[in-house]
C-alpha positions in Angstrom: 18.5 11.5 -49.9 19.8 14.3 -47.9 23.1 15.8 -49.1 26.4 16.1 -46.3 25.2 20.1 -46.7 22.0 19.5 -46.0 23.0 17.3 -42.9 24.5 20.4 -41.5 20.6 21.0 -40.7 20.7 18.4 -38.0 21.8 17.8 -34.4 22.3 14.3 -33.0 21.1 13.7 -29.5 23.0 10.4 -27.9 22.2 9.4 -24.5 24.3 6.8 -23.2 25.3 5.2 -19.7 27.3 2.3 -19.9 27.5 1.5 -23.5 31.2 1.1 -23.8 30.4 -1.8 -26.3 28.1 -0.1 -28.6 29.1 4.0 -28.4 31.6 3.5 -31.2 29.6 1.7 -33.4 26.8 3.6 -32.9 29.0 7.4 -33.3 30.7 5.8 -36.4 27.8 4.8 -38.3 26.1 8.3 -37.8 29.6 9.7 -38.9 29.3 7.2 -42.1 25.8 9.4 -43.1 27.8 12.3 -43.7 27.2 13.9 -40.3 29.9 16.1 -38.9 31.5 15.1 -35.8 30.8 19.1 -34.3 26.8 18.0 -35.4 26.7 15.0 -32.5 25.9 15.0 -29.2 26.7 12.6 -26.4 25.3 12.6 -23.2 26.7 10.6 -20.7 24.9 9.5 -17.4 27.5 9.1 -15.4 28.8 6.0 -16.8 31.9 3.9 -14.8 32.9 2.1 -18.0 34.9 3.6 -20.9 31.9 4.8 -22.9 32.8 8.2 -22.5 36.6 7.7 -23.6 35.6 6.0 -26.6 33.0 9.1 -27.3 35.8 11.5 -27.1 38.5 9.9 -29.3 36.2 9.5 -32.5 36.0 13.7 -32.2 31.8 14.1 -30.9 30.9 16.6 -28.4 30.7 14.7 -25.0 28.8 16.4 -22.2 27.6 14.9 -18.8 23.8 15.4 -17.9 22.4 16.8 -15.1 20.1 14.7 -13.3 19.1 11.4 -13.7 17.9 9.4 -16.0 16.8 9.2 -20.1 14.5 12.6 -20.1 17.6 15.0 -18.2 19.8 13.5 -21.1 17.8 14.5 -23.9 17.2 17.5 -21.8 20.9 18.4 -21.3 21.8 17.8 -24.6 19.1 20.0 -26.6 20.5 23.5 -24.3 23.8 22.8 -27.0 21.7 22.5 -30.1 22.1 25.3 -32.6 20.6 23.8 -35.9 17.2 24.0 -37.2 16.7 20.6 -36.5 17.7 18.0 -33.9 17.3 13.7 -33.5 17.5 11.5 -30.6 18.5 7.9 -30.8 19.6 5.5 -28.3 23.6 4.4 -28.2 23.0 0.9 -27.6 23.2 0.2 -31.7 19.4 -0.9 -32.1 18.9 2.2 -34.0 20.5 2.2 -37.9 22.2 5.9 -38.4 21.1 5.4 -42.3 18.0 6.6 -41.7 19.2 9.9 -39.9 18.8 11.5 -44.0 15.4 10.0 -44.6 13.6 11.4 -41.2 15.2 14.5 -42.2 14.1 14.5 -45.6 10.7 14.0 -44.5 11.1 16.9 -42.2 11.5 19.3 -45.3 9.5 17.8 -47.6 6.3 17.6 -45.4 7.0 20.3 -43.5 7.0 17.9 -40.1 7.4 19.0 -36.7 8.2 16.1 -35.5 9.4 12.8 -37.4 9.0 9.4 -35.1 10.8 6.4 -36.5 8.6 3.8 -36.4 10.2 0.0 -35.6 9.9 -2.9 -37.9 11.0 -5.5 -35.5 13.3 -8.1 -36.3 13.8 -11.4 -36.0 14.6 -12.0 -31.8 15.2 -7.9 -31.8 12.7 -6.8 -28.9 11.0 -9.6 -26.6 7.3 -10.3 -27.5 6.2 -9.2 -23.6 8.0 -5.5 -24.9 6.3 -5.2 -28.2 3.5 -6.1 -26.8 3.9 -3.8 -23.7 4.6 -0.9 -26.7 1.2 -2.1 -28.4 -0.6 -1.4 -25.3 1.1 2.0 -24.6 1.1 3.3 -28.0 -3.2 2.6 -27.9 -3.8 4.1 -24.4 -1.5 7.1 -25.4 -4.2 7.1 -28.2 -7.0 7.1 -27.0 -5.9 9.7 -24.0 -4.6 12.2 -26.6 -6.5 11.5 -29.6 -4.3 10.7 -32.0 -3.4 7.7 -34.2 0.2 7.0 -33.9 2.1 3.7 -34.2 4.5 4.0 -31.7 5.1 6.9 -29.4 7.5 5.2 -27.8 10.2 4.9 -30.4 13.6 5.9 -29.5 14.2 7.4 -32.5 13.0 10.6 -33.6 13.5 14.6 -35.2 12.2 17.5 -34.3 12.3 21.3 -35.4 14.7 22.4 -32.6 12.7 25.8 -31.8 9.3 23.5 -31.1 11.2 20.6 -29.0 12.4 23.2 -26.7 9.0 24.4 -25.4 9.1 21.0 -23.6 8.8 21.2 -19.6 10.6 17.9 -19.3 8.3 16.8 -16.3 8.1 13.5 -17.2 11.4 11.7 -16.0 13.7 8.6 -17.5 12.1 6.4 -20.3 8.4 8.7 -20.3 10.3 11.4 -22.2 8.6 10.0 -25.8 5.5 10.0 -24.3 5.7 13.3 -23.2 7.9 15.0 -26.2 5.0 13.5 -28.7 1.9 14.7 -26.4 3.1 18.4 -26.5 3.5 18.5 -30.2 0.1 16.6 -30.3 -1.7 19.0 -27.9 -0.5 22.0 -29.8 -1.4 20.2 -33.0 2.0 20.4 -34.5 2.7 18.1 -37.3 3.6 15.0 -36.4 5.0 12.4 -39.4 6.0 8.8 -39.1 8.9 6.8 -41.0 9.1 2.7 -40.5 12.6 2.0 -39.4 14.7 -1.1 -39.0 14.9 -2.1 -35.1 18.1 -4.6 -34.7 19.0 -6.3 -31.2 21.1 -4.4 -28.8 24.9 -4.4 -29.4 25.3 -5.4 -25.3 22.1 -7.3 -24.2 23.1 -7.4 -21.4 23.0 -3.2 -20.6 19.5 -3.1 -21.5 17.9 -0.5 -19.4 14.4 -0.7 -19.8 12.5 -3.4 -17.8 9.6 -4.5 -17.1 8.3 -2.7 -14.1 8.7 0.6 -16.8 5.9 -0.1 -18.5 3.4 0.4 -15.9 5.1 3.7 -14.7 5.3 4.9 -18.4 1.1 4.3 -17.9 1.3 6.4 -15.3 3.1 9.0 -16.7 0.8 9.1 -19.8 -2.2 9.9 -17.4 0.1 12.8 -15.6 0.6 13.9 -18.9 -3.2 14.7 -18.8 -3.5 16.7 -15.7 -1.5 19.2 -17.6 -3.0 19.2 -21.3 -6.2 17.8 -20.4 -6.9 18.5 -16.5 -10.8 18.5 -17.1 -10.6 14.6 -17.8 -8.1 13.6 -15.5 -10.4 15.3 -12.5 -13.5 13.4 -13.9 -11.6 9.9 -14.3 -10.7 10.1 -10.9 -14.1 11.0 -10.1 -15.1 7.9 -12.1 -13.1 5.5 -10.0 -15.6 6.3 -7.7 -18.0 3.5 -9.7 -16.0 0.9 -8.2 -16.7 1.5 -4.4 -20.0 1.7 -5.1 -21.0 -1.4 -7.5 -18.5 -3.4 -4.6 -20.7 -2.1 -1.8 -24.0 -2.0 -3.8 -23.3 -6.0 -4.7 -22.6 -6.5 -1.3 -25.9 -4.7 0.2 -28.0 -6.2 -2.5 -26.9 -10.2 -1.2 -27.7 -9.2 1.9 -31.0 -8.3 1.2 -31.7 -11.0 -1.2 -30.0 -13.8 0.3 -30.4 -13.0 4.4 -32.8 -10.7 4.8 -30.5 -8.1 6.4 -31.5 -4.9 5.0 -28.7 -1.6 5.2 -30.5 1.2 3.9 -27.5 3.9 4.9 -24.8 1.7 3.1 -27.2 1.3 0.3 -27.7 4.9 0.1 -24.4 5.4 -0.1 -23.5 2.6 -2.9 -26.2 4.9 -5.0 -24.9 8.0 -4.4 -21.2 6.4 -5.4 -22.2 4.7 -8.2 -24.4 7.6 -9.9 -21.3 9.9 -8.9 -19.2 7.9 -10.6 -21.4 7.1 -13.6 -21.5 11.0 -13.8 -17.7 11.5 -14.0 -17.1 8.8 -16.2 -19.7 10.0 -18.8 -18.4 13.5 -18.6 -15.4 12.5 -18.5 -15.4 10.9 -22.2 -17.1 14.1 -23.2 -14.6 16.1 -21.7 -11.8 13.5 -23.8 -13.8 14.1 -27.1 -13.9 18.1 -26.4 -10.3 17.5 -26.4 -9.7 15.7 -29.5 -12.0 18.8 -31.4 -9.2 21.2 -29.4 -6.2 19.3 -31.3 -8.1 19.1 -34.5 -8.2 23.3 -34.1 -5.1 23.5 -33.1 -4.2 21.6 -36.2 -6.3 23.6 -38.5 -5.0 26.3 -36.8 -1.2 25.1 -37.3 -1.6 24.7 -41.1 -3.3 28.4 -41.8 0.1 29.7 -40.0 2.2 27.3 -42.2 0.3 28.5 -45.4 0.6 32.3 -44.3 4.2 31.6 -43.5 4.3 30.2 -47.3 3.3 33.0 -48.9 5.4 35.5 -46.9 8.4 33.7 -48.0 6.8 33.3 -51.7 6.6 36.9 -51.7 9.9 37.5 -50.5 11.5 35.3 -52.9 
């Protein structure tokens, strides 16, 4: 386990907005690690409540975001970040602190870019419709990027400082995960995974994500590939171009089957739609698995530069 020296490696990132029921809690349990109050980070979003009065008197750094939202919190707080390494965890106490060492630990010891604590859920911790929603996002985010992840969505993670700040920070609100874990997936970073505890919020009733995020997170995800993967997203669009023309082909073919009517424009146009977007969607999943070789390079590529770095410092010592 990581020493109180050794913690002096890590930056905690706390978003909050409206937490006055869990921010103490939540500060005083990362303190219990053997993390340094100058070593935390709380971002506030403009909260009405007392969450940033409580933030101040146990001794953190307390800092107001700019913008709105999850994503210009994490965002905000990484420009104060001076240590090698930096993690992110919600302040609504569904996160345990004592597994700030371990991520860290695994870090060092493998050499990890970026650590994602995985959540064990549980018993009446997370609402079946949201793990489920978190199945379904994790797998898409998958099979979009090419990776096999358990759960990019985790609010929970450390990252090498230096790597997390090439993020753009496009995404907005609760799609920062998603897009923090596709850049260090596109660039074929290392990316490790550590199974963590997931407990019910402190305040159920300040939950902040809903229902309606899920779909935009979707959205988000596909965004995401317009900038690492542009190639694919063109084609997929092109590939919605299928459904027009099976609609309007079914609809030409009862026509001619069923009343005789024949519409040879409108059937010349259902073919050329539906080869057109047969084409795209075909070359689109080529494009996806041209991709996925990219990352493995960029992998391959990552580890030669870790090995060289290796024997530099080998040499050195």
């Amino acid at each position: 386990m990581e020493s109180a020296k050794s913690l002096a490696d890590v930056t905690v990132i706390v978003p909050v907005y409206q937490e006055e029921k869990a921010v103490g809690f939540v500060l005083n349990e990362i303190i219990s690690t053997g993390l340094h109050q100058e070593n935390i980070i709380v971002v506030d979003g403009g909260s009405k409540d007392r969450t940033v009065e409580i933030a101040k008197s146990i001794g953190v750094t307390v800092v107001f975001q700019r913008g709105k939202g999850k994503a210009d919190a994490v965002k905000t707080g990484l420009e104060l970040v001076k240590t090698p390494y930096l993690l992110v965890m919600d302040g609504d106490g569904t996160y345990p602190a004592k597994y700030i060492p371990r991520l860290l630990e695994l870090a060092k010891k493998s050499d990890c870019d970026l650590v994602i604590g995985v959540r064990v859920y549980g018993k009446e911790s997370q609402r079946f419709l949201f793990r489920l929603g978190n199945k379904i996002l994790t797998t898409f985010f998958n099979m979009l990027f090419g990776v096999k992840l358990k759960d990019v969505l985790s609010g929970m993670y450390l990252a090498k400082t230096e790597k997390m700040k090439e993020i753009g920070f496009e995404m907005k609100g609760f799609s920062v995960e998603a897009e923090t874990v596709a850049h260090f997936a596109n660039l074929g970073y290392k990316i490790c995974e550590e199974p963590i505890e997931y407990r019910p919020r402190i305040d159920p009733r300040g939950k902040k994500l809903r229902v309606f995020h899920g779909p935009k997170i979707a959205i988000d995800m596909v965004r995401l590939t317009w900038r690492y993967n542009p190639a694919f997203f063109i084609l997929g669009l092109g590939a919605l171009l299928l459904i027009p023309g099976l609609v309007l082909g079914a609809w030409v073919g009862y026509h001619y089957l069923f009343t005789g009517v024949k519409y040879y424009v409108k059937g010349l146009i259902a073919i050329l739609l539906t080869l057109t977007g047969f084409t795209s969607a075909v070359t689109a999943i080529m494009a996806l698995y041209v991709k996925r070789i990219e990352i493995r390079l960029n992998k391959k590529f990552e580890e030669i530069r870790r090995e060289i770095r290796n024997l530099a410092n080998n040499k050195h010592d």
